[in-house]
Structure formats: C-alpha cells, structure tokens
DSSP file (Angstrom, degrees, kcal/mol; ACC not computed):
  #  RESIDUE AA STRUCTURE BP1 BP2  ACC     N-H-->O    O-->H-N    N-H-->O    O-->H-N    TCO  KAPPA ALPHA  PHI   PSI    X-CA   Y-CA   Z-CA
    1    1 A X              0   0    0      0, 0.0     2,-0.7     0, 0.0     0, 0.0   0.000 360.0 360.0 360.0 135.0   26.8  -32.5   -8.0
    2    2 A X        -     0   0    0    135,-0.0   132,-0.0     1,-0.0     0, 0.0  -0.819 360.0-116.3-103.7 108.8   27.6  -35.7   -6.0
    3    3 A X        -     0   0    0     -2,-0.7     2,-0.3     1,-0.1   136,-0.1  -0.134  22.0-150.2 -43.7 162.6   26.1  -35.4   -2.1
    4    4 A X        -     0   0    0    134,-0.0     2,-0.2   136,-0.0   135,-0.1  -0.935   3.8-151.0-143.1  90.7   28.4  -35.4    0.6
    5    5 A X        -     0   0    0    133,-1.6   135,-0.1    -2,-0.3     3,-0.1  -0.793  30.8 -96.0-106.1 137.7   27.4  -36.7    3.9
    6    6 A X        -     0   0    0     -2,-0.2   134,-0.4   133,-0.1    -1,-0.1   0.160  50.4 -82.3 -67.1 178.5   28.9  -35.4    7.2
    7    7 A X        -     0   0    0      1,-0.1     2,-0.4   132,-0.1    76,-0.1   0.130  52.8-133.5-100.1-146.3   31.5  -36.9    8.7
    8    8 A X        +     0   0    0     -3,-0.1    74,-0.5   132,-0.0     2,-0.4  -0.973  24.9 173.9-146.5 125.3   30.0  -40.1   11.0
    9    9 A X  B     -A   81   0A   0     -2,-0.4     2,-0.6    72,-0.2    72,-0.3  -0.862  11.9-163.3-147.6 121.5   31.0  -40.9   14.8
   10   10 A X        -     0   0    0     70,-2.7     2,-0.7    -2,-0.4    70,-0.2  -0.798  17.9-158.1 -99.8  90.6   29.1  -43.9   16.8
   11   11 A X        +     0   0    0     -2,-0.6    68,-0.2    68,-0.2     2,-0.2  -0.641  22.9 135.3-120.6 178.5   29.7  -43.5   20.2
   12   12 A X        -     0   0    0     -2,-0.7    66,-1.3    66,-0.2     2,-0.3  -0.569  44.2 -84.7-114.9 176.9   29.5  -46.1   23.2
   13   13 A X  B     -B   77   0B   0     64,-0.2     2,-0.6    -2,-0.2    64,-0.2  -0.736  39.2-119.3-102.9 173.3   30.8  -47.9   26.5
   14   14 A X        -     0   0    0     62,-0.8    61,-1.3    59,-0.3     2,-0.2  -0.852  42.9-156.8 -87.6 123.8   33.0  -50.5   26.4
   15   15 A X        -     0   0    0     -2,-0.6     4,-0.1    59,-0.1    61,-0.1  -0.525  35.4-100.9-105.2-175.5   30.4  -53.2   28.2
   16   16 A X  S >  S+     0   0    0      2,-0.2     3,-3.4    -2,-0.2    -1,-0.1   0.898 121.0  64.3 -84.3 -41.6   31.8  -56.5   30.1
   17   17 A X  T 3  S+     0   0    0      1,-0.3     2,-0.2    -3,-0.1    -1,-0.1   0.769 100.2  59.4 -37.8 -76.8   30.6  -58.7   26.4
   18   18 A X  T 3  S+     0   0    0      7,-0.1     8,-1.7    11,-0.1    11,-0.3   0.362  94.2  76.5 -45.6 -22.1   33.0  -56.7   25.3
   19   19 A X    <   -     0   0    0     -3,-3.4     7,-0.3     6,-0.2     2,-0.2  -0.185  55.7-152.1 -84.2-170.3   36.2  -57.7   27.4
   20   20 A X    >   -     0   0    0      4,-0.2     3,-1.3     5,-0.1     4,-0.1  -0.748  44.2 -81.3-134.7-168.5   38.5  -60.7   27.4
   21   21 A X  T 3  S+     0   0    0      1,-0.3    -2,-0.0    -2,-0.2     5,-0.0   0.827 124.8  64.5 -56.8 -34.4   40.7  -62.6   30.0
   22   22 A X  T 3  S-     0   0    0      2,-0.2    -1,-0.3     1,-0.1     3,-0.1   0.160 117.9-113.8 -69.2   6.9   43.6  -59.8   29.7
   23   23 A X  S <  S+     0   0    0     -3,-1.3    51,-0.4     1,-0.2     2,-0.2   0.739  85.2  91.0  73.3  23.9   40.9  -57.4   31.1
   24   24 A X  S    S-     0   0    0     -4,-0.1    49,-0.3    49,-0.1    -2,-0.2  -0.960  89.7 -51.1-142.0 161.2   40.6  -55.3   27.8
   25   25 A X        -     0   0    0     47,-3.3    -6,-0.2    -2,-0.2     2,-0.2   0.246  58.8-129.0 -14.5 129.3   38.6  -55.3   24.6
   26   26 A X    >>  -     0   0    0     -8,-1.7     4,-1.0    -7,-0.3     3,-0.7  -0.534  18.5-114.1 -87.0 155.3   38.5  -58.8   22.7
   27   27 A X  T 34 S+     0   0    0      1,-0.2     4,-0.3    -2,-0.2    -1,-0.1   0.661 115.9  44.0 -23.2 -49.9   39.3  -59.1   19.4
   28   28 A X  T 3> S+     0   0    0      2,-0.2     4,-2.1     1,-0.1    -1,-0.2   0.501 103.5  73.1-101.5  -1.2   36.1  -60.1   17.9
   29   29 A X  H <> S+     0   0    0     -3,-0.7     4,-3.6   -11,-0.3     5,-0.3   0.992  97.0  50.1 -61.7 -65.6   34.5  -57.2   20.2
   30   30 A X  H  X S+     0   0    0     -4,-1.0     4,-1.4     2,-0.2    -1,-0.2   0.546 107.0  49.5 -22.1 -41.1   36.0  -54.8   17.9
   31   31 A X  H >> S+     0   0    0     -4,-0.3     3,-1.6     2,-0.2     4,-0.9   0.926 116.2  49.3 -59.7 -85.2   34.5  -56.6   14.4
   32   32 A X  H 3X S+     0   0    0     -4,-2.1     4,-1.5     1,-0.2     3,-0.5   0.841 110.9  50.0 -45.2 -35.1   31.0  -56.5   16.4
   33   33 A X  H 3X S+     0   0    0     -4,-3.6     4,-2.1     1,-0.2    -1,-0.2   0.959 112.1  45.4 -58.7 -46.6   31.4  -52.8   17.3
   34   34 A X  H <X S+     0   0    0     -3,-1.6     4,-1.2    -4,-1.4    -1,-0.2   0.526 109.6  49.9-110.6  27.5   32.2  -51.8   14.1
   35   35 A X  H  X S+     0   0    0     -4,-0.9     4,-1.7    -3,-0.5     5,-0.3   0.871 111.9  52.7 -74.7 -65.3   29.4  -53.7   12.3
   36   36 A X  H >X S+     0   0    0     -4,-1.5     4,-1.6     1,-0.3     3,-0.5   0.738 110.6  50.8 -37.6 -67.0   27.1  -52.0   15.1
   37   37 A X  H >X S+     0   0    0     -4,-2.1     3,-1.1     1,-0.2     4,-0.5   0.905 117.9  37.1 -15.3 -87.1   28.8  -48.5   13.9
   38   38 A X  H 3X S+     0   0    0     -4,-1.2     4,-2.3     2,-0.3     5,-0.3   0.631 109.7  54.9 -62.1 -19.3   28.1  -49.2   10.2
   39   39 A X  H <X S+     0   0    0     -4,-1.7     4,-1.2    -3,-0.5    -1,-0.3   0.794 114.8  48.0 -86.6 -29.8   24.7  -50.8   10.4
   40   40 A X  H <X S+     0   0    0     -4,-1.6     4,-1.2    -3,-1.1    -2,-0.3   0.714 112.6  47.8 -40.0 -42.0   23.9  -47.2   12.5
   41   41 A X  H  X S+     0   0    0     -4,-0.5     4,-2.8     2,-0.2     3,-0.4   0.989 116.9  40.5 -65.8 -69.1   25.5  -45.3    9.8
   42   42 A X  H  <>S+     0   0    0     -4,-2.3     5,-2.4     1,-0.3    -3,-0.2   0.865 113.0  54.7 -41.5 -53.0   23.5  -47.2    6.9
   43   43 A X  H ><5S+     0   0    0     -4,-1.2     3,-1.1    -5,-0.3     5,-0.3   0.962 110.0  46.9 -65.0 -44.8   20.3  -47.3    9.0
   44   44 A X  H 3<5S+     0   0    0     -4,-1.2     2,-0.6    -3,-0.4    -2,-0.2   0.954 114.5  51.3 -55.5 -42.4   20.4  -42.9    9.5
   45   45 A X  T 3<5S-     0   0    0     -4,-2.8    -1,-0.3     1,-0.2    -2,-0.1   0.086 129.5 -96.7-101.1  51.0   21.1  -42.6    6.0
   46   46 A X  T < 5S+     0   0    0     -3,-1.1    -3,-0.2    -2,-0.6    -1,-0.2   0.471  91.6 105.7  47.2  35.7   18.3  -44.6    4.8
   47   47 A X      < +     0   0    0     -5,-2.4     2,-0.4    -8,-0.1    -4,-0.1  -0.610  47.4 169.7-109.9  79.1   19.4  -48.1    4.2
   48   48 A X    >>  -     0   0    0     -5,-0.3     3,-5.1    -6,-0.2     4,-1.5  -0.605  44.1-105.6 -77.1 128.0   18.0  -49.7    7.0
   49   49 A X  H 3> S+     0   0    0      1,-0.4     4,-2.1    -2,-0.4     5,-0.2   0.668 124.5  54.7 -18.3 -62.1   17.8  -53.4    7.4
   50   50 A X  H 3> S+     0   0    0      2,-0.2     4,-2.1     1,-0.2    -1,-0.4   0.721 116.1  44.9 -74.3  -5.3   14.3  -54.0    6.8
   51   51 A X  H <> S+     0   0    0     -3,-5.1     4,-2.3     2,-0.2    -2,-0.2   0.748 105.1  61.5 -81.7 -30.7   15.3  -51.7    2.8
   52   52 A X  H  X S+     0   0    0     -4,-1.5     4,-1.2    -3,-0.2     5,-0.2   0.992 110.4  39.3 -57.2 -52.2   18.4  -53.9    2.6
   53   53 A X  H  < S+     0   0    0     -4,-2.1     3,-0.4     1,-0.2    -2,-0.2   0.853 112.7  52.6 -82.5 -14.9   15.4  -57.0    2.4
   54   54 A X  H  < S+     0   0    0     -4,-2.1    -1,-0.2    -5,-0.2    -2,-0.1   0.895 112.6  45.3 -62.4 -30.9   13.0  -55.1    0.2
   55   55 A X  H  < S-     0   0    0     -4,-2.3    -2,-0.2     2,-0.1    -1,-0.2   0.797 110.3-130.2 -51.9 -30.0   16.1  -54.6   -2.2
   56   56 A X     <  +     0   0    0     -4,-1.2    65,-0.3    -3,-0.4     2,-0.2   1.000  65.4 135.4  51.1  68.1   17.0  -58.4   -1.7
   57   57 A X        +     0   0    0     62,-0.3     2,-0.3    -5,-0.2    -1,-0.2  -0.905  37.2 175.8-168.3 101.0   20.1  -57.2   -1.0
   58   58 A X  B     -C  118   0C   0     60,-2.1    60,-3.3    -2,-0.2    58,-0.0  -0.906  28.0-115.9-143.2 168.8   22.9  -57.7    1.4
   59   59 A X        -     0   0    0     -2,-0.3     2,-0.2    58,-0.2    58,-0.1  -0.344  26.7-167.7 -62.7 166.5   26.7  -56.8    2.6
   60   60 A X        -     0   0    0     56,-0.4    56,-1.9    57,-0.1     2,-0.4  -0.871  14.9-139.6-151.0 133.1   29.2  -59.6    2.6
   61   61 A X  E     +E  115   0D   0     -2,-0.2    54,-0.3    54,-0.2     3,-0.1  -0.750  24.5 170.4 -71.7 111.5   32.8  -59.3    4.4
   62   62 A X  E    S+     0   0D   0     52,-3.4     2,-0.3     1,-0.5    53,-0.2   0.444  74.8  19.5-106.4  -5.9   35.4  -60.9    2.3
   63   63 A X  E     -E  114   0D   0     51,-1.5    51,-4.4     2,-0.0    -1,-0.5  -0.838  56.3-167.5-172.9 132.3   38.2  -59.4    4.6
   64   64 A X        -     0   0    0     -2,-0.3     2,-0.6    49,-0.2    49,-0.1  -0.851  12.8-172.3-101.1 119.5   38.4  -57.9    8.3
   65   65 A X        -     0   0    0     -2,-0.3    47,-2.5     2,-0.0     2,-0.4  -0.989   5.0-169.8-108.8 126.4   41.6  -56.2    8.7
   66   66 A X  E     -I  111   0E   0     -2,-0.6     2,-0.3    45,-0.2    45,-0.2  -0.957   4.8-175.1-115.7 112.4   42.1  -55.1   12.8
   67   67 A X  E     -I  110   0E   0     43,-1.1    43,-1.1    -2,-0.4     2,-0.4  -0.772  11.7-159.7 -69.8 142.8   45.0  -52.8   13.7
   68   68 A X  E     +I  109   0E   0     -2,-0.3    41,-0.3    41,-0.2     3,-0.1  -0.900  26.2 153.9-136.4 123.0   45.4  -52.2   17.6
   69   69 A X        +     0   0    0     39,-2.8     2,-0.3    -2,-0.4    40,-0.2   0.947  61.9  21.5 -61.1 -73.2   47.2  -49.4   19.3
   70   70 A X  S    S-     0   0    0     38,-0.5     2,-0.5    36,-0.0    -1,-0.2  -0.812  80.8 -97.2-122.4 164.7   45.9  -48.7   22.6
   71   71 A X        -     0   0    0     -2,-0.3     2,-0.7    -3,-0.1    38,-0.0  -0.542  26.2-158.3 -44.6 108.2   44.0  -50.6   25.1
   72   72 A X        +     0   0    0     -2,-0.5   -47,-3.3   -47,-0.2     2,-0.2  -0.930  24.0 179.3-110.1 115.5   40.2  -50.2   25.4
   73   73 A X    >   -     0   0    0     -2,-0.7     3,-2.6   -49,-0.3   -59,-0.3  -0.595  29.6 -40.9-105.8 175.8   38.8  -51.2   28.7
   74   74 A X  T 3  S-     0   0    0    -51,-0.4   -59,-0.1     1,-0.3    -1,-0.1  -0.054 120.1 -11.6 -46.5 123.5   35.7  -51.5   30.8
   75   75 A X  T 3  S+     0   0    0    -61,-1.3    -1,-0.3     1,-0.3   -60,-0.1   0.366  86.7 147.5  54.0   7.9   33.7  -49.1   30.6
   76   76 A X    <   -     0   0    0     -3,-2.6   -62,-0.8   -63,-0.1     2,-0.6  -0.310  52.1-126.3 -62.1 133.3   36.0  -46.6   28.7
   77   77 A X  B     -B   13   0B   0    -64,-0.2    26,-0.8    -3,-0.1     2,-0.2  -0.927  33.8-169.7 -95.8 145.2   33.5  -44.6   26.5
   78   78 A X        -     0   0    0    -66,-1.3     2,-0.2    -2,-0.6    24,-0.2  -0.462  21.5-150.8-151.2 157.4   34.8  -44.8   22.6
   79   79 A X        -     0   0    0     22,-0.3    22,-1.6    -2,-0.2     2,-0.4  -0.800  19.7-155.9-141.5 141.9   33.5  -42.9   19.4
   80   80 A X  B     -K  100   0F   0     20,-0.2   -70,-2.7    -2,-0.2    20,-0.2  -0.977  14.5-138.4-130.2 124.9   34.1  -45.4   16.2
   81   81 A X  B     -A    9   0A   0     18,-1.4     2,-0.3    -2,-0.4   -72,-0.2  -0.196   7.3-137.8 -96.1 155.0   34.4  -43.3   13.3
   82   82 A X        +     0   0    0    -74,-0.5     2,-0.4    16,-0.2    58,-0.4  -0.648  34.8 161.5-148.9  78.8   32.4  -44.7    9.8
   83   83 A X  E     -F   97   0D   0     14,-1.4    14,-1.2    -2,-0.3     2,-0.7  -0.832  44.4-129.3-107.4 116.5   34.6  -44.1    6.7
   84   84 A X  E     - g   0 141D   0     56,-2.1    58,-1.0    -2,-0.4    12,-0.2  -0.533  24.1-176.0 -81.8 122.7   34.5  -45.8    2.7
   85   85 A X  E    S+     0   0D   0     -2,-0.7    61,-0.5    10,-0.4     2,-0.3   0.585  71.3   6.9 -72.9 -31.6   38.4  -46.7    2.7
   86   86 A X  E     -Fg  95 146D   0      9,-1.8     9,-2.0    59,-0.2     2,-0.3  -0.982  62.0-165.1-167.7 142.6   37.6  -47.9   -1.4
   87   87 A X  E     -Fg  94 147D   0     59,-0.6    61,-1.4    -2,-0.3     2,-0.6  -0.857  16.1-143.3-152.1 104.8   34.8  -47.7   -3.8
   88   88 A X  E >   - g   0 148D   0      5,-2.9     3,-5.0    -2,-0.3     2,-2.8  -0.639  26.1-122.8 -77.9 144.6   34.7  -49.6   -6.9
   89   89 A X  T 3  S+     0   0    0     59,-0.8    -1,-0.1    -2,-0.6    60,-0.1   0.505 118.2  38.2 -56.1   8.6   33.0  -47.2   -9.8
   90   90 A X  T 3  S-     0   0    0     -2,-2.8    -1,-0.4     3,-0.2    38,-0.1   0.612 114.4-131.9-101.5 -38.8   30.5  -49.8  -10.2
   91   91 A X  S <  S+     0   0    0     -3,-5.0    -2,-0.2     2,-0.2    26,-0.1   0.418  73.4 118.3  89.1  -9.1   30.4  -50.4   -6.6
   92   92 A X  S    S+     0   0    0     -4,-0.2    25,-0.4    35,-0.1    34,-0.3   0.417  75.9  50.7 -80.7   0.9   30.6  -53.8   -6.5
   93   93 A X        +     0   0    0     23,-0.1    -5,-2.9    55,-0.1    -2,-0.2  -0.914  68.7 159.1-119.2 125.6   33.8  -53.6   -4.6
   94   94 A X  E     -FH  87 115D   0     21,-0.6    21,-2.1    -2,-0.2     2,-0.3  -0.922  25.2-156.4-148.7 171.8   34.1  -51.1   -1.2
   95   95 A X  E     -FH  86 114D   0     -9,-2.0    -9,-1.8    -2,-0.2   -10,-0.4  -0.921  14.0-166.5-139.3 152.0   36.4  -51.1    1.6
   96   96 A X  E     -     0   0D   0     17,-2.8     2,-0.3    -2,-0.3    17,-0.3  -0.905   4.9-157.5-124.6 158.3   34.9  -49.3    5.0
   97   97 A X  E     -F   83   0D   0    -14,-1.2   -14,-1.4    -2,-0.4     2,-0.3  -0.836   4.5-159.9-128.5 160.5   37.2  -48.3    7.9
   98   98 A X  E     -J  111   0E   0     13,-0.7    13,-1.9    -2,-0.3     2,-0.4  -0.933   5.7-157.9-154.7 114.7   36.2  -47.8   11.6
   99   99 A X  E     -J  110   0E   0     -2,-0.3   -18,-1.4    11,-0.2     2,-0.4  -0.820   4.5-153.4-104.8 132.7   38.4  -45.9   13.6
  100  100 A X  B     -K   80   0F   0      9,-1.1     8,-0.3    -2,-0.4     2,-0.3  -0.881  18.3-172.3-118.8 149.6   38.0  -46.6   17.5
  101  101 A X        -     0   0    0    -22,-1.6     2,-0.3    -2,-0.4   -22,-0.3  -0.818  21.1-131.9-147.6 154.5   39.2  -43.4   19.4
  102  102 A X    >   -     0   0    0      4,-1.7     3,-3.7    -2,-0.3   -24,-0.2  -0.941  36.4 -95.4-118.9 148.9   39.5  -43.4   22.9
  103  103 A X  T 3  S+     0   0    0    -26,-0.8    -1,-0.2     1,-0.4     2,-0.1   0.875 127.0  59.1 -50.0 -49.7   37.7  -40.2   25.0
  104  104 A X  T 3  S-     0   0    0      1,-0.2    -1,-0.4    -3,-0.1     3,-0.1   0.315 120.9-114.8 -96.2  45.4   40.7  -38.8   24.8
  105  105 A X    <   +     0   0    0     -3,-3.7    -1,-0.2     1,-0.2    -2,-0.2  -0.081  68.3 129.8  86.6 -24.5   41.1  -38.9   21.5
  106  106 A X        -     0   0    0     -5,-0.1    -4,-1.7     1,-0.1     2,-0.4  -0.013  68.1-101.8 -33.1 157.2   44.1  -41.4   20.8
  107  107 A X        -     0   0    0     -6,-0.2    -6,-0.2     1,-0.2     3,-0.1  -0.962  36.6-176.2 -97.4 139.1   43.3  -44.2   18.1
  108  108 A X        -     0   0    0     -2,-0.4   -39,-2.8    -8,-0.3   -38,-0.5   0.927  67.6 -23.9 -73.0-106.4   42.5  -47.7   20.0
  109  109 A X  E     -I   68   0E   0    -41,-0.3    -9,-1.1   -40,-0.2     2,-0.5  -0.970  52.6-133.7-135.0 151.4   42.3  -49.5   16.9
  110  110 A X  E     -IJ  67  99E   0    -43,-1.1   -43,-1.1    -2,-0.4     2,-0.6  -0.864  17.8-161.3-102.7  71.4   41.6  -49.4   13.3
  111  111 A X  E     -IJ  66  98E   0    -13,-1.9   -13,-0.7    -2,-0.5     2,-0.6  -0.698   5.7-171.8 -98.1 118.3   39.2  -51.9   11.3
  112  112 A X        -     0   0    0    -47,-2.5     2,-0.3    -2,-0.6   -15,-0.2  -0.559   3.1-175.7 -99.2  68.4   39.4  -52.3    7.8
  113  113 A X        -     0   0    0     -2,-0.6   -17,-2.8   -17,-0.3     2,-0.3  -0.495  12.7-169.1-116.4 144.1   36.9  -54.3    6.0
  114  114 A X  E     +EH  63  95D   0    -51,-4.4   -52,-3.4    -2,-0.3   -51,-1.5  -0.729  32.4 133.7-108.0 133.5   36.8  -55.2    2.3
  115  115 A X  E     -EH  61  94D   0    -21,-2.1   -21,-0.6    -2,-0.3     2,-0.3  -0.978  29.1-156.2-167.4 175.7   33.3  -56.9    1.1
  116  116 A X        -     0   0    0    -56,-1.9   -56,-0.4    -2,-0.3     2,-0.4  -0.888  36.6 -54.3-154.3-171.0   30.7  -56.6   -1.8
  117  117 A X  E     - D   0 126C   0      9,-0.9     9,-0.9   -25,-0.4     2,-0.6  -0.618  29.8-158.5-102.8 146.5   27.2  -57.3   -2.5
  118  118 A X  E     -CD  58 125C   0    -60,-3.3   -60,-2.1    -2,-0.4     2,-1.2  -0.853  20.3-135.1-111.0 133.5   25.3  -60.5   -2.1
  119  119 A X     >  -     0   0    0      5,-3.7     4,-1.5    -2,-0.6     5,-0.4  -0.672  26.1-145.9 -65.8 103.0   21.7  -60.9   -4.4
  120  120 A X  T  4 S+     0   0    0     -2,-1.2    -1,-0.1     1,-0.2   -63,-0.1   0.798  94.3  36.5 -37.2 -32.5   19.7  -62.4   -1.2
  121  121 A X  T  4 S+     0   0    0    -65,-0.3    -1,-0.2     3,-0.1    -2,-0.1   0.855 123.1  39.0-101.7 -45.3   17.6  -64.8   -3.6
  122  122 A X  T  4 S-     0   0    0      2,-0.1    -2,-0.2     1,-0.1     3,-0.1   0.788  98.1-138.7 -66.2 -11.9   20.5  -65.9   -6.6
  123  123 A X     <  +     0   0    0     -4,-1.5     2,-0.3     1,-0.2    -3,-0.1   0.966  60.7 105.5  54.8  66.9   22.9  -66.1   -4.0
  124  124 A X  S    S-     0   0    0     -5,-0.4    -5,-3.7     1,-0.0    -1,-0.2  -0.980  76.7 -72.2-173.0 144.1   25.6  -64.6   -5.7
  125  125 A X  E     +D  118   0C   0     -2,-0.3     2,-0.3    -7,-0.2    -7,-0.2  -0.047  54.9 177.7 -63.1 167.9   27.9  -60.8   -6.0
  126  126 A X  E     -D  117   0C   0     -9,-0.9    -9,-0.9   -34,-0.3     2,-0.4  -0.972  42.6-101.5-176.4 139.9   25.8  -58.1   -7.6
  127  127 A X        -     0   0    0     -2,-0.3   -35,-0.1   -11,-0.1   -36,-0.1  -0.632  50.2-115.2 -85.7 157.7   26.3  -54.8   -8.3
  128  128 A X        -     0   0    0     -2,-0.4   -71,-0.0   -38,-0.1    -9,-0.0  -0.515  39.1 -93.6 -92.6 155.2   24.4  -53.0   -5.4
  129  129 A X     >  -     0   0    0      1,-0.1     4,-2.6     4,-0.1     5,-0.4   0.162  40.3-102.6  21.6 121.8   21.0  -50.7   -6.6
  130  130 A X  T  4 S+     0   0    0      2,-0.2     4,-0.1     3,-0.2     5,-0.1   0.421 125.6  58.4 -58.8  15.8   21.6  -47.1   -7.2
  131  131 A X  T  > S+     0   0    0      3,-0.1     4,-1.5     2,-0.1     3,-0.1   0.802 115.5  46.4 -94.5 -68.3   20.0  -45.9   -3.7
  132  132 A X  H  > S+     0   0    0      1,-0.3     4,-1.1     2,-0.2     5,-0.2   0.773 115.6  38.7 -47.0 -54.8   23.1  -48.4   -2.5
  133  133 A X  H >X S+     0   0    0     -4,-2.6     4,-2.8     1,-0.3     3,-1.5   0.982 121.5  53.0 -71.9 -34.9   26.1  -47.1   -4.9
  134  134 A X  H 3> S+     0   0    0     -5,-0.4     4,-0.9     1,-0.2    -1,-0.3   0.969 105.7  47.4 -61.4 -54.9   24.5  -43.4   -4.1
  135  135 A X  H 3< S+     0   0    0     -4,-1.5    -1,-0.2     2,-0.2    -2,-0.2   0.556 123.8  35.8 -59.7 -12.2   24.5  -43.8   -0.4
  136  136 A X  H X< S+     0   0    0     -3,-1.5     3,-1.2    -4,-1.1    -1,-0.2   0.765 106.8  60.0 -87.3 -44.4   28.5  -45.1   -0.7
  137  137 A X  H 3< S+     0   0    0     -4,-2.8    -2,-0.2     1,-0.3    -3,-0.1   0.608 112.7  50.0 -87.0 -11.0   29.7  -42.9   -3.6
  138  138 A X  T 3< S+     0   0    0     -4,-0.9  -133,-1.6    -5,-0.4     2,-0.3  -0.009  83.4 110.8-117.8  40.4   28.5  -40.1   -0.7
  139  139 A X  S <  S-     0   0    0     -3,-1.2     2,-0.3  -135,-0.1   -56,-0.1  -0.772  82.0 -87.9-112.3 154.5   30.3  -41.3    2.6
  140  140 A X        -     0   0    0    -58,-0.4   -56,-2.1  -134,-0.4     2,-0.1  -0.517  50.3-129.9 -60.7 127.7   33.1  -39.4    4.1
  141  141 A X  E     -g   84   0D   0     -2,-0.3   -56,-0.2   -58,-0.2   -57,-0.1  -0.262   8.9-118.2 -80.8 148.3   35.8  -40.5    2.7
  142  142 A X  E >   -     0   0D   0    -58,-1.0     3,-0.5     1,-0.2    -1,-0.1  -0.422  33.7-111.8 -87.1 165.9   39.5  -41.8    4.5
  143  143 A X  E 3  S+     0   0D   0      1,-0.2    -1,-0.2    -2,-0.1    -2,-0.0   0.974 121.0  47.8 -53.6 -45.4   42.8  -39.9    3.7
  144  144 A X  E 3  S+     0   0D   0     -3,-0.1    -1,-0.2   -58,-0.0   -59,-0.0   0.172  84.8 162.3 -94.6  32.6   44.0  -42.8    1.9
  145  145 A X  E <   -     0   0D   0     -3,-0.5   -59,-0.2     1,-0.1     2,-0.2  -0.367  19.2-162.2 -48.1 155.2   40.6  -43.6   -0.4
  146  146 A X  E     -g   86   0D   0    -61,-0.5   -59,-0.6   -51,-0.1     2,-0.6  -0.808  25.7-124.1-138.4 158.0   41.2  -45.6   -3.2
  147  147 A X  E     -g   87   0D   0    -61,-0.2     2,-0.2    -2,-0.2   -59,-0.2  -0.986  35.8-152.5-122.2 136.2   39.5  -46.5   -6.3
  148  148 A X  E     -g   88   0D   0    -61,-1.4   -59,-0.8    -2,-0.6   -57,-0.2  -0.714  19.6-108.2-109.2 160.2   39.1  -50.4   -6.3
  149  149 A X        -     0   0    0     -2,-0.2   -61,-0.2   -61,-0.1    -1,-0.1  -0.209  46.8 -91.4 -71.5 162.7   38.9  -52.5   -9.5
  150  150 A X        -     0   0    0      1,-0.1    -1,-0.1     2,-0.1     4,-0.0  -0.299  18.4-136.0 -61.8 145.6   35.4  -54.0  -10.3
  151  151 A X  S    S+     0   0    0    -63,-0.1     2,-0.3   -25,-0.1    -1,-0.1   0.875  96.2  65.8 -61.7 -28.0   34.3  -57.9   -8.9
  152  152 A X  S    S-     0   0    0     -3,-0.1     2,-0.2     1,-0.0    -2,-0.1  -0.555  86.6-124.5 -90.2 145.3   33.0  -58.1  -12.6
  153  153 A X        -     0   0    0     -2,-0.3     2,-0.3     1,-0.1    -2,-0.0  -0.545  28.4-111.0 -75.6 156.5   34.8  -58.1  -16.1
  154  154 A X        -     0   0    0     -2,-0.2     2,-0.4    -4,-0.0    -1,-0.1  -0.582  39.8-125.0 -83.6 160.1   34.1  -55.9  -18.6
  155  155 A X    >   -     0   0    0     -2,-0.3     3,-1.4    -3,-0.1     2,-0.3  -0.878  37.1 -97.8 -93.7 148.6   32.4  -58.3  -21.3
  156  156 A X  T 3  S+     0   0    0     -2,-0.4    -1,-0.0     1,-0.2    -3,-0.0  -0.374 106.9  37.2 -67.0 123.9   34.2  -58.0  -24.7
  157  157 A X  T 3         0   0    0     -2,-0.3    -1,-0.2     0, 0.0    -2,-0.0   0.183 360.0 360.0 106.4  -5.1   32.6  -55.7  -27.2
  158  158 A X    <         0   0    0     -3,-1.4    -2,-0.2     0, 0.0    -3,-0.0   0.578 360.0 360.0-121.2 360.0   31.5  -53.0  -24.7
C-alpha cells in the first residue's frame, strides 16, 4: 500500500519584492514563490535542506513553465497549491505544479516545472534515494498526472 499525503496549500502576502513596474506580481516573483511552496512542502514531509546534503543530493529545474490568468497584487494574500504534475517510475524524471489561487479562489497563475536529480559530489543526474522517490511517488497528484519516461536507458541485457 503506497502512502498518500494530503493535499498541500502554502499560503502568503504578496510583499513589495514581489511587484513589478505594472504594479502587480513579477514574473520571476512567481518561480521564487513556488520554490518557497515546494521547499515548505519537502521540508514538512521530511526532506529538509540540511537531509537533501546528508543524501548529497539535490533538485535541478530543466524547465519553468508560467501560465498567468489573473493579476496578483500588493498585498493580496495567495495559497500556492504543491502538486507532482509527472513521475518517472524510477524517478529520475518529475514534473511539479504550483497553482496560485487568489483569496477568492480564482487561479492567478499556474507554474509547471520539469527537473531531476543532481549527485551533489559527481555532478551529474541520478536517480534520487528511496526516502526521495517515496516522498514523490506519495504527493497529491494533478488531474492531468503523467507517467514520464526515465533520464536513463535501460542497458541491453536487462
């Protein structure tokens, strides 16, 4: 039986870092929010930054996708939602999504980001740990989940 961990919401204000000249949310506020989300998620369910470096073991972003909808402005309080979008069955492949909701519940914008694991000391993709693939293979899942292909080949004969 596979755990199932509820479903995830981080929320916040929109602070002034956060604006741009058009007097709503910047672009790259949105990327930093919803690392700040997931690095919250990861840290409750026990992969916390200082476990990522005793693993020697870290995320890497190979693609940020940002949809935007509505406007998020100053001081507007948001919930960003913390969902695996894609799981490859190894794990060496995920996609997470982050859903920005506005108090009253509209979606804001949508961030989709596709990444795998880096070995801290070989410098190089890895398939993550089991605490890692267990603490993914158990995130609330998106409507549209996918199963993504492995970063690795199989080698021939196995």
């Amino acid at each position: 039986m596979q755990l199932a961990l509820p479903n995830y919401v981080h929320k916040l204000t929109a602070s002034w870092a956060d604006m741009d000249f058009n007097a709503h949310m910047a672009n790259t506020a949105y990327l930093n929010r919803a690392v700040d989300a997931r690095m919250a998620f990861f840290t409750e369910n026990g992969l916390s930054l200082p476990e990522l470096m005793r693993l020697r073991i870290s995320w890497v972003v190979m693609k940020d996708e940002v949809e935007y909808r509505r406007e998020i402005q100053w001081m507007e309080e948001i919930s960003i939602t913390v969902a695996l979008a894609g799981l490859a069955p190894d794990g060496s492949r995920f996609k997470v999504r982050n859903d920005f909701l506005r108090a009253d519940g509209q979606l804001a914008a949508r961030v989709t980001s596709t990444g795998g694991f880096l070995d801290l000391d070989a410098r190089k993709l890895v398939i993550p740990p089991i605490e890692v693939l267990t603490t993914y293979q158990a995130m609330p899942r998106t409507d549209d989940y996918e199963a993504l292909p492995s970063s690795f080949k199989a080698k021939a004969g196995l």
